[in-house]
N, C-alpha and C positions, 0 to 999 in steps of 0.2 A: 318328545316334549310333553310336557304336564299341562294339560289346561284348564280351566276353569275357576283359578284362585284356588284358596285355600283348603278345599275340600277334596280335592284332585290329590291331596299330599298325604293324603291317609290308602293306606294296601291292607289287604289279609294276608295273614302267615298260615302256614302249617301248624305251629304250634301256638297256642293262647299268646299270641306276642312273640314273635321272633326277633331278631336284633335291629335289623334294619326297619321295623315296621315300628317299633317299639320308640327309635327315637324319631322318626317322622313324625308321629303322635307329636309327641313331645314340643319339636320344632315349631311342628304347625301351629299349635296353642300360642308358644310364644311369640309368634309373629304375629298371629292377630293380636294378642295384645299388646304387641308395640305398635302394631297398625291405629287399632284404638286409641292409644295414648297418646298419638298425635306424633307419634316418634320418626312414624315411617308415613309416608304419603299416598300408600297406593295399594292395593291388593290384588295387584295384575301381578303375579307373582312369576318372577324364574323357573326353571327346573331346580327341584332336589335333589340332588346328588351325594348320594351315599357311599363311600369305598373306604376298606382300610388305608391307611396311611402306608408309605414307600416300606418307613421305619419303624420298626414297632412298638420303640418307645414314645411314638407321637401317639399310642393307644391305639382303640378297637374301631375305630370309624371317624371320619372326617369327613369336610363338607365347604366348599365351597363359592357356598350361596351369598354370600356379603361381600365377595369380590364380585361376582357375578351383576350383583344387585346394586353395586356404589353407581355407577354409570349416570343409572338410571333415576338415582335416589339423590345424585349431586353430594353424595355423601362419601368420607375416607371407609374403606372399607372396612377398618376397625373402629369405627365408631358405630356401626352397622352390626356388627359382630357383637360391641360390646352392649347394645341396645338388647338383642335377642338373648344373650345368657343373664342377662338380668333379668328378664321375665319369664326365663324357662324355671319351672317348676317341674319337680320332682320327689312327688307325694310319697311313690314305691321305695326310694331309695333307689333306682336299677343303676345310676350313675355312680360310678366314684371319682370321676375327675370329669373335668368337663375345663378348657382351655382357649386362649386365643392366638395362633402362632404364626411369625410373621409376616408379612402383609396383613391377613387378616383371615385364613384357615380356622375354622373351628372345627376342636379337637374331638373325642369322647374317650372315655374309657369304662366298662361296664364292671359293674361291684358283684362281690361273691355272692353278694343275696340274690342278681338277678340269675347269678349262675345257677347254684341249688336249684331257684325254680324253675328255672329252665328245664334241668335235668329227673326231676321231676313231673314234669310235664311231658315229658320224653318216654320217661319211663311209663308213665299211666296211659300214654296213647296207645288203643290198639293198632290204628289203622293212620300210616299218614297218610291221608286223603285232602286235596288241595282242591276245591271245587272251582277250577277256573273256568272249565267246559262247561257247568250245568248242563252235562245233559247233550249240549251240540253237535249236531253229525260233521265230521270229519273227513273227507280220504285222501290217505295219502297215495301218491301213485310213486312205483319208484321201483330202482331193477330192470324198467322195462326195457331190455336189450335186445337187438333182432336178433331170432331165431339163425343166422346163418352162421354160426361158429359157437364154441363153450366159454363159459363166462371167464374172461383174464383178472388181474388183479383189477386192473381200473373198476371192474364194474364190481369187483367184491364190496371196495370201498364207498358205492354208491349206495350197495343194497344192505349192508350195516347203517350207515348215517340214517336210512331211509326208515329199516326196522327199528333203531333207538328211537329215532322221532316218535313214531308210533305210539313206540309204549309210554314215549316221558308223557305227551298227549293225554292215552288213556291212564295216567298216574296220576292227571290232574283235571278228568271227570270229564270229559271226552268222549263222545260215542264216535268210535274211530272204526275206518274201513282203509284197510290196504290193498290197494288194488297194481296190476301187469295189467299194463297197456303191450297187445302184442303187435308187430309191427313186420304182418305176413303176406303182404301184401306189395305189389309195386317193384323197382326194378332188380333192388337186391335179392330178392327169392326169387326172380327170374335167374340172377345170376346164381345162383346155389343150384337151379335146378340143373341149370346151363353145365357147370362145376360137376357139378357129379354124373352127368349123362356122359360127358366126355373121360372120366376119369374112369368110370364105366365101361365106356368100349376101350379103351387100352390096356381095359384087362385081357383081351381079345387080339394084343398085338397089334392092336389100331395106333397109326400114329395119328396126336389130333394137334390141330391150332387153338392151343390153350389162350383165351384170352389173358391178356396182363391184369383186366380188374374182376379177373376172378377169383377164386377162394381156391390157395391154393396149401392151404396146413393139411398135415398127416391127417387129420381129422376126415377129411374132406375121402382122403384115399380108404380109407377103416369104413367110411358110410358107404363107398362105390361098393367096396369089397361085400357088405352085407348083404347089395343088394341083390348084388351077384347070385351069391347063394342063395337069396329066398325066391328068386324070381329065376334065375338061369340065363336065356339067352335072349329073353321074351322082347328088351329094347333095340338088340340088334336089328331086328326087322321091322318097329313100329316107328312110324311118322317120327321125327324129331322133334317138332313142335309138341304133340299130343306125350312124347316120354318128356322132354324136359319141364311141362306142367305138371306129370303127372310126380316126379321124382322132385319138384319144388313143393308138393304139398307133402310128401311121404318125408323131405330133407326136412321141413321146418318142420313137423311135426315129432319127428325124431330129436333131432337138438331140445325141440322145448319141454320134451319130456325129460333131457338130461341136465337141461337149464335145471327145473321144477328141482331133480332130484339132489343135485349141488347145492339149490337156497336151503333146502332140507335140513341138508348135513352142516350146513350155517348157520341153522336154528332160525331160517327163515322159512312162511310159509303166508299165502295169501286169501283173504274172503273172496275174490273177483279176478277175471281174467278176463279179459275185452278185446274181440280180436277187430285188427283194424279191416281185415279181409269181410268179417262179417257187417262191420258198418256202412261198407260200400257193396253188400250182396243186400242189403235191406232197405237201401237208396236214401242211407240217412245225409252221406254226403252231398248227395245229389242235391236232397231237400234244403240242405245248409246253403251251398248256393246259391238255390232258386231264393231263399229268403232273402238273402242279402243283394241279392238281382231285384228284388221287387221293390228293394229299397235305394235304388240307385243307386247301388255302393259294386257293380259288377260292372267292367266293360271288356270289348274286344280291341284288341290290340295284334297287327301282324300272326294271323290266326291264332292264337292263345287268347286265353279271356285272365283277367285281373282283376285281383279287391284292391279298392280306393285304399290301402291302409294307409297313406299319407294324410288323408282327413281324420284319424285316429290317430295322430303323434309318431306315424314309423316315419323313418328316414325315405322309404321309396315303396311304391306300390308291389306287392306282389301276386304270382303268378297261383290259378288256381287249378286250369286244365291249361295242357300244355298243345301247339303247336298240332301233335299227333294225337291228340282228343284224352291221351291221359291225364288223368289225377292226380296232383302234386300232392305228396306227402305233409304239405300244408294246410291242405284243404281238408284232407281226414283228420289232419290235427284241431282244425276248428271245428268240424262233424263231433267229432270226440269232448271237446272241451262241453259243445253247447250240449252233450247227452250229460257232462256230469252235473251242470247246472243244473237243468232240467229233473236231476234224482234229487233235487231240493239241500247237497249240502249247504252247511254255513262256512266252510273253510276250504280250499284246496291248497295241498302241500304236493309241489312237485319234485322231485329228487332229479337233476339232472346231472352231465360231465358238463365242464365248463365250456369245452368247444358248443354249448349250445347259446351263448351267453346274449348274440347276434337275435337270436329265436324268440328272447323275450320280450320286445316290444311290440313285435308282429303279431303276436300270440294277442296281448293284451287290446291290442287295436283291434283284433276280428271282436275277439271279449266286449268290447264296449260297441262294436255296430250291432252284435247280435239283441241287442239293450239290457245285457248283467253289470253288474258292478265287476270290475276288473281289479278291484282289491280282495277280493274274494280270494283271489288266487295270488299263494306265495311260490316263490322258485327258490328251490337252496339249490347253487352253482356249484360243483365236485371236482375239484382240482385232480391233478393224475398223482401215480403213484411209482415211485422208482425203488423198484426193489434192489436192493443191494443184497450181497452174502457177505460180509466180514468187510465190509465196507466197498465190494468192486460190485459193479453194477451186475444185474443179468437179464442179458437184452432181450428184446418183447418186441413184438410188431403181428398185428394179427393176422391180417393178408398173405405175409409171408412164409406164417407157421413158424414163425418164429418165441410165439407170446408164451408165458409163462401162465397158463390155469388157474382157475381158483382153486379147482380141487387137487391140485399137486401141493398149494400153498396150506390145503386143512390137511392133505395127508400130511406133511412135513411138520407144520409146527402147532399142527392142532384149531380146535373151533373158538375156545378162548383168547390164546395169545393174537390169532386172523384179529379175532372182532376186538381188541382192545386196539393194538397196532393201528388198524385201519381210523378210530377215534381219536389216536391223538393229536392232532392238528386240524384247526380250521378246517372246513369244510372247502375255502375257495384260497386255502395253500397249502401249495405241493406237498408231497408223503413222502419221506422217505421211510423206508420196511425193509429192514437187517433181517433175513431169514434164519442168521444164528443167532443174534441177539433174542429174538423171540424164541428159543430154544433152553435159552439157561437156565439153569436153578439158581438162578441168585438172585442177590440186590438188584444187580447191571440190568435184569431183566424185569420192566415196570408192574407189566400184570403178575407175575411171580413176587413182584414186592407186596402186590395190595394183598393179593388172597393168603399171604403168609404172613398178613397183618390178623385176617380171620382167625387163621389155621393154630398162629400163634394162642390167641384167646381162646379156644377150643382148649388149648392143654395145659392152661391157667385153670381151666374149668376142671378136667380130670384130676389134677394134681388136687383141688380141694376138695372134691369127689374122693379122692382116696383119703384126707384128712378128715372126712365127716361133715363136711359142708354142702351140701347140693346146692349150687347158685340156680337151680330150676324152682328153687320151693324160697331163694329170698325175695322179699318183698318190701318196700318202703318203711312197713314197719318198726323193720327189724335194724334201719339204715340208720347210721346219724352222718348225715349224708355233709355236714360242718365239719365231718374230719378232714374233707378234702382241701386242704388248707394250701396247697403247692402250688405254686404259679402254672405247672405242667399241667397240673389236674384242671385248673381251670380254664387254661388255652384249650382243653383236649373238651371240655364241655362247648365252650366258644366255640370250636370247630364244628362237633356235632349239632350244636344249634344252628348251623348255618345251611344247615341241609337243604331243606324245604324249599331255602331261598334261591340255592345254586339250580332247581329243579325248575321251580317256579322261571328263571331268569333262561335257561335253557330252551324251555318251551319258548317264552315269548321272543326269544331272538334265532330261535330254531338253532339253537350251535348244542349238540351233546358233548360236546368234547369238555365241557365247563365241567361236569359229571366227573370223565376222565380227573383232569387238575384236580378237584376236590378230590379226590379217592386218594390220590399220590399224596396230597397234602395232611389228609387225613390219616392214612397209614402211616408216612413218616413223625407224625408226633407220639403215633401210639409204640411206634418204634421206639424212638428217644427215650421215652418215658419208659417203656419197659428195662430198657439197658442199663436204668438209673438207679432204678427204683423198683424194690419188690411190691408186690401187689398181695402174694400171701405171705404173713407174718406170724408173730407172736401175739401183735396187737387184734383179737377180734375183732373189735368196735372199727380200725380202719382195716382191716380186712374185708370187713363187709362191706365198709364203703365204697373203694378201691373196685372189688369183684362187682357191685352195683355200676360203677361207674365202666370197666372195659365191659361190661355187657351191652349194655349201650351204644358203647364204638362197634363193637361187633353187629350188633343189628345195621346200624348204619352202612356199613361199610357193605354187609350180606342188601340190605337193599340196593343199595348204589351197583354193586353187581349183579343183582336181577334188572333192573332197569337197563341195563347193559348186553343182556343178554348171558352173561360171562357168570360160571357156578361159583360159589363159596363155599370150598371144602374146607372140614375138619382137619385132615392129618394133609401136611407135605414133607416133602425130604428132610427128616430129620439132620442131615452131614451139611445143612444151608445154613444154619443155627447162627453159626463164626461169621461167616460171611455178612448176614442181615446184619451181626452187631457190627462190624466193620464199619460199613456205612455209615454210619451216626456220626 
């Protein structure tokens, strides 16, 4: 919600005025002065709301603040409507239609002059630098998956969402820290240690009583097996208790070396690693506790002690040391949360699976007795992921060793096609991931569409390279940048001007996937337009323009997949050519 009146209605863009920001301007002017003029009664004003229209021929952005606003004003909402486009001025010309349609929608459509300077402005920027961070420290925590098995798809798709954040973050001036929460501690690394000491001696012909909630993937058999070999027989005769601690620090520490080496090859990689084992070897949990004890927010209850979280808005108090005097995985989580505050950031983004969804209010009620602001802290919630091959499912279960790897999923369809895939859908709805779908050389295949929107431009480039043009040495100069006179030309600048905003818009609502859309939408017009329409001619004068203007696209679309993580190559399968045109 916007508040503050009329001064709330003005944003910074990326570029000297972007579209959206451009007619807020605009709006806002006009309202005050029909507020002044006595027209309108109030300047406790609505949200502005800015979106394309359904249809395209209702133009480049709509607005439905005069219905919003009748209510309130006792007024038909196109008399509202028609009060503001009477006093909206339009000094620049960026308008060329501007409408009221009906109920009372007000329309826009932007003029070619605002386009040019757009495109202009585009081109003359070195750096899109969006300063929404000034400066603010950041961390994001995410990926953090226990150590006792290799990372499946679920958690590929967490730790992508987690590393795009990141970077949309620091693309908008962010001092950003990603940190691995490790979680090595407590009764699951018990059971790994438990898992492999037994897997252990039946390499020895032992038969054992496998527990059921132990860990029981080929994984688990491949770590006995090593240890076998590096150590020999050394567990068969030492204490049980003293081998299954000692084989639950050597199990987690092994996994989370091959965890580390997987984010790697996913082109993930972290400032910080925070072990929960260490928080509670340093008595920081301890100390958490005793604070919130000393505040009357700790009691005992049927030998277990508990934080009052119900006087913090949770549904029911919870448990901090258990019954048998251990440590609820709760209570390291608030040990944890109050050491990140304490490092003085101004935001926390947490990446979780949505099964934690329960976690978030508890969380924020310890947050608010420890005395932080509990806005501080955002949680983006990660839906699962169903991998299918050619549409039939391929089942996973991790317990079982049943689950399908992350890193089986980068051998197979690679580090690009993983991390677009895993992008395309909301964060808190379900994935589905075609493992041959992410394989193709075509259309059908999304990230092969976008980078063969680049790959395309690339050989636009060569092709006038070999006619004596080097598009590296044109410059505005040389542009009469009016030849671009085509409805295509001008949606495809409209597009690229929307950049900034899809980025800006993803940051504040933490969704990357907006990134994703725009790429697709962006590569399919530059598609269109190529299929349509030559770009190198006879004509110079729109040859240069044309080659000015897909340069443009091409940066855009090379940024949008660096911010993605995902490369923008020059050459792809030439024998796709048919196909992409197919499409259109």
């Amino acid at each position: 919600m916007f508040a503050g009146g009329l001064a709330a209605w003005s944003s910074e863009g990326w570029f000297k005025g972007e579209m959206k920001s451009h007619l807020r301007d605009l709006l806002a002017q006009a309202i005050e002065k029909t507020a002044k003029g006595g027209e309108l009664n109030t300047t406790d004003l609505p949200p502005l709301l800015l979106e394309p229209p359904k249809q395209k021929e209702f133009g480049d952005l709509a607005t439905n603040v005069a219905l919003i606003w009748a209510k309130q004003q006792r007024k038909s909402p196109r008399a509202i409507a028609e009060a503001i486009l009477k006093n909206l001025e339009d000094p620049e010309g960026i308008l060329a239609r501007m409408e009221i349609a009906g109920p009372g929608f007000l329309n826009f459509s932007f003029s070619a002059k605002f386009c040019y300077r757009r495109l202009k402005e585009i081109e003359n920027e070195k750096a899109l630098g969006l300063e929404l961070g000034r400066g603010e420290k950041v961390q994001v925590e995410f990926a953090s998956v226990n150590p006792t098995g290799p990372l499946h798809v679920g958690h590929g798709r967490v730790a992508v969402i987690g590393d795009v954040l990141a970077r949309l973050l620091e693309a908008v001036g962010y001092d950003v820290e990603r940190e691995y929460y490790v979680n090595d501690a407590g009764r699951q690394m018990e059971k790994l240690g438990l898992s492999l000491y037994l897997r252990y001696r039946e390499l020895y012909g032992e038969k054992t009583d496998f527990p059921e909630e132990g860990y029981r993937g080929d994984y688990v058999k491949d770590l006995a097996a090593g240890i076998n070999q590096r150590w020999g027989k050394r567990f068969l005769s030492e204490e049980r208790e003293t081998a299954v601690d000692f084989l639950s620090c050597y199990g987690g520490e092994t996994l989370l070396t091959g965890i580390r080496a997987d984010l790697e090859k996913f082109g993930i990689t972290f400032d910080s690693y925070v072990s929960e084992k260490g928080l509670r070897e340093r008595g920081e949990v301890e100390k958490t506790i005793e604070l919130l004890r000393s505040r009357g927010l700790i009691y005992s209850e049927e030998g277990a002690q508990w934080f009052k979280a119900t006087a913090y808005g949770d549904e029911k108090d919870r448990t901090v040391v258990k019954s048998d005097g251990e440590l609820t995985y709760f209570a390291s989580d608030i040990a944890y949360h109050r050491n990140k505050y304490e490092r003085g950031y101004r935001k926390l983004v947490n990446i979780w699976g949505a099964d934690h969804h329960g976690y978030v209010p508890r969380l924020k009620a310890a947050i608010r007795a420890l005395g932080y602001d509990p806005d501080l802290l955002q949680v983006v919630l990660v839906q699962m992921v169903h991998l299918t091959r050619g549409g039939e499912p391929v089942r996973m279960g991790k317990r079982m060793g049943e689950f399908v790897s992350l890193r089986e999923v980068l051998e197979e369809v690679g580090r690009d096609a993983a991390r677009f895939f895993f992008l395309m859908r909301r964060s808190d709805s379900h994935l589905d991931f075609d493992l041959e779908l992410a394989k193709k050389e075509s259309s059908e295949n999304p990230v092969f569409y976008v980078q063969y929107a680049h790959a395309r431009i690339a050989s636009i480039f060569e092709q006038a390279r070999q006619g004596g043009l080097r598009v590296e040495d044109l410059t505005l100069r040389d542009v009469e940048i009016e030849r671009l006179v085509l409805a295509e030309e001008t949606d495809l600048i409209k597009r690229i001007v929307q950049f900034p905003e899809v980025v800006e818009e993803s940051v504040k609502e933490l969704e990357p996937h907006r990134v994703i859309f725009y790429l697709l939408e962006l590569a399919g017009d530059f598609h269109r337009y190529y299929n349509r329409f030559r770009v190198i001619s006879d004509d110079l004068a729109l040859t240069r323009a044309r080659l000015l203007l897909v340069r443009n696209v091409q940066k855009i679309i090379r940024k949008g997949l660096l911010l993605l993580g995902i490369q923008a190559p020059s050459k792809m399968a030439a024998r796709n050519e048919q196909t992409i045109a197919l499409r259109q």
